[in-house]
C-alpha positions in Angstrom: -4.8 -53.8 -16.1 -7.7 -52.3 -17.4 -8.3 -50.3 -13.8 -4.7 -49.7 -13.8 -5.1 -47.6 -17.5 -7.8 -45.6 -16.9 -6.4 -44.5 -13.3 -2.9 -43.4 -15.6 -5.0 -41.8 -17.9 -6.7 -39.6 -15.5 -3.4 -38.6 -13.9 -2.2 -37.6 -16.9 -4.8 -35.5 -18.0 -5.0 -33.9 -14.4 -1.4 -32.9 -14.9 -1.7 -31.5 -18.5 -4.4 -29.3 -17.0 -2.1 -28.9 -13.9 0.9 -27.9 -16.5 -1.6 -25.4 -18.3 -2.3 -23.1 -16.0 -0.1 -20.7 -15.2 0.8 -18.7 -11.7 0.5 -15.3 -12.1 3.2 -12.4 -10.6 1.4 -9.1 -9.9 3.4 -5.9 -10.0 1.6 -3.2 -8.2 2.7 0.1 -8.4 3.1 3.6 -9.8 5.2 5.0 -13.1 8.1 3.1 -12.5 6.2 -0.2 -12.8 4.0 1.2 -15.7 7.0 2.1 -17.3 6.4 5.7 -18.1 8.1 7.0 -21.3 9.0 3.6 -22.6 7.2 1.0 -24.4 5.3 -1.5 -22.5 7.6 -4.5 -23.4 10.4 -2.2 -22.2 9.7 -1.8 -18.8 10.5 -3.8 -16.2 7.9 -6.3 -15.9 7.9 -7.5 -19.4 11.7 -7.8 -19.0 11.0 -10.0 -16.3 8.2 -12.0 -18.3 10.9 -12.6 -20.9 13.3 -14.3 -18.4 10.8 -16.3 -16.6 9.6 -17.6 -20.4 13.4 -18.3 -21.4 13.4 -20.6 -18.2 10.5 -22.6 -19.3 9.0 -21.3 -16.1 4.8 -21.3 -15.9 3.9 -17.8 -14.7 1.8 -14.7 -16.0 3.5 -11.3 -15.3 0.2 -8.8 -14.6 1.8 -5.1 -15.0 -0.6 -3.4 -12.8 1.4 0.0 -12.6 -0.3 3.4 -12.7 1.2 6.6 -13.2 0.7 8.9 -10.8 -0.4 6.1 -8.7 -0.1 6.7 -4.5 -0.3 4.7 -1.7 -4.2 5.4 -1.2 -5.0 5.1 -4.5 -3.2 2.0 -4.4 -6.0 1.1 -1.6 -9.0 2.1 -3.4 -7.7 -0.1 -6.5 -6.3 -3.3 -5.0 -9.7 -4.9 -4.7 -10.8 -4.4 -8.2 -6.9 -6.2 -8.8 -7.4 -9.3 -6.7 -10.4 -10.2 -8.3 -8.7 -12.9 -9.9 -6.0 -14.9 -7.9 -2.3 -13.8 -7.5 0.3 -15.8 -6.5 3.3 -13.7 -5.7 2.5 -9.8 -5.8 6.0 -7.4 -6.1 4.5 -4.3 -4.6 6.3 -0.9 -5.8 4.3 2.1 -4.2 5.0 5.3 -2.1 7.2 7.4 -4.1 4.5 9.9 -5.1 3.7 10.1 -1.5 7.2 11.2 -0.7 7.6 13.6 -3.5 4.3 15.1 -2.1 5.8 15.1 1.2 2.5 13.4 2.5 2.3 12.0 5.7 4.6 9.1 6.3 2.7 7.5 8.8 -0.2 7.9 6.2 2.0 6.0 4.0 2.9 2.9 6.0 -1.0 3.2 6.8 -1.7 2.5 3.3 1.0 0.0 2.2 -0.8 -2.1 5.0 -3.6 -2.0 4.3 -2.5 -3.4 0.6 -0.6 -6.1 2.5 -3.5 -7.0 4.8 -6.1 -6.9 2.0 -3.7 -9.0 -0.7 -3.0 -11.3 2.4 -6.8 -12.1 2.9 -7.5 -12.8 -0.4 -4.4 -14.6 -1.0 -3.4 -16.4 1.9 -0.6 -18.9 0.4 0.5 -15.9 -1.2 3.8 -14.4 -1.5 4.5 -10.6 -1.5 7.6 -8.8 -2.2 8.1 -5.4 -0.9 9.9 -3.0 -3.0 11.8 -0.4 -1.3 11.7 3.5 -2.3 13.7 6.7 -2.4 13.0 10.3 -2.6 15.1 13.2 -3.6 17.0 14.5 -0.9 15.1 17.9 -1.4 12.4 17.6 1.0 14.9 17.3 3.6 17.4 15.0 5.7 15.0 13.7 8.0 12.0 13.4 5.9 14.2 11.5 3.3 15.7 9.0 6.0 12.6 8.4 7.8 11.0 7.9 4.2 14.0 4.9 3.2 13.4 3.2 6.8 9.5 3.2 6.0 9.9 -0.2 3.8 12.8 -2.5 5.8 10.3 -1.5 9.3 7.0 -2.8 6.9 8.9 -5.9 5.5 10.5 -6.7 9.0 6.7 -6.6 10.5 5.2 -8.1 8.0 8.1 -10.8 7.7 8.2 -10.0 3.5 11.3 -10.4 1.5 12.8 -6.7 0.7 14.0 -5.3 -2.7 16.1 -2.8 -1.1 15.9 1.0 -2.8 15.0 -0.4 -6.3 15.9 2.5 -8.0 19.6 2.5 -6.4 21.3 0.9 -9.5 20.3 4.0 -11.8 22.6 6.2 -10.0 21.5 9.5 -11.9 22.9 8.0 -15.1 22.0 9.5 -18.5 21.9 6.7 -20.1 19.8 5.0 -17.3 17.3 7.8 -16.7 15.2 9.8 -18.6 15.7 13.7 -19.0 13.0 14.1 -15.9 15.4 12.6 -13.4 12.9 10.4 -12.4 11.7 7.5 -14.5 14.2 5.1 -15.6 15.4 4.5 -19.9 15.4 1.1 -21.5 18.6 0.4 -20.4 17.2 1.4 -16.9 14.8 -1.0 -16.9 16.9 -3.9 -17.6 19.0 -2.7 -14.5 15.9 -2.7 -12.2 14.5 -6.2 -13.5 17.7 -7.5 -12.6 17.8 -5.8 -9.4 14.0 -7.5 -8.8 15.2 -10.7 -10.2 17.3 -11.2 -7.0 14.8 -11.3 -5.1 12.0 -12.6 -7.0 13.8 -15.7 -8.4 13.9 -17.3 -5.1 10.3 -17.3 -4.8 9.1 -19.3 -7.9 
């Protein structure tokens, strides 16, 4: 009987300290993700921190958005990032590169590279790709080539796909702030429910 308490008092405590630490959910990206123009509990991740903590659900959200942030600065940062371990990683990069026009091929280079090096570290890990958009400016081809970029990356890489995260926002006023780029409040709330979708399944 004796044996029998001990052996149920170790469990226990194994699973309190089990229970007390938390998964972590990385958000890696540019303006969008730092939430540019807003307050930091106003853009999207914290949204999504809020829900998770409403569900009684034991995950960190990391906001590790940049702005100005681009696919190869993505790659020169992602190291410093995965110093500590992430469990799911919602990766939001390449719309500077397309409003630069930069080499898409350069692009995919670099989103891969991210994969590949968040994939090493983390190799029960879970990524979630987020797709992108640019304006229709920098031409026809350039933009479709550009929107096929993420569905050929997730289909190789066999990742779950936010598609075109942005393509709630619709140019709304009230959803976009007066650059035309970065989303309001209110915009936010429509993007973490767009990432929510996807993201639910996966904790």
């Amino acid at each position: 009987m004796k044996k029998l308490f001990i052996t149920t008092l170790i469990f226990l405590a194994g699973s309190a300290l089990q229970a007390q630490s938390s998964q972590t959910i990385l958000f890696f990206g540019d303006s969008i993700t730092a939430g540019l123009g807003v307050q930091q509990e106003q853009a999207f991740p914290a949204i999504i921190q809020e829900k998770i903590d409403s569900l009684g659900l034991n995950y960190e959200v990391i906001n590790g958005g940049l702005s100005g942030e681009t696919s190869a600065g993505g790659v020169r940062r992602i190291d410093w990032i995965l110093r500590r371990d992430i469990d799911i990683m919602v990766l939001e990069l390449g719309g500077n590169d397309g409003l630069r026009g930069i080499d898409l091929s350069s692009t995919k280079d670099n989103l891969q590279q991210i994969i590949d090096k968040y994939q090493a570290k983390n190799p029960n890990g879970q990524i979630i790709l987020a797709g992108m958009q640019v304006p229709p400016n920098l031409g026809q081809e350039y933009t479709s080539q550009f929107q096929e970029l993420y569905p050929e990356l997730a289909e190789e890489n066999d990742l779950p796909l936010i598609p075109l995260i942005m393509n709630k926002l619709g140019g709304e006023e009230e959803l976009i702030q007066g650059d035309g780029i970065h989303p309001t409040p209110k915009g936010h709330e429509v993007i973490a429910e767009t990432v929510w979708d996807v993201l639910k399944d996966y904790l």
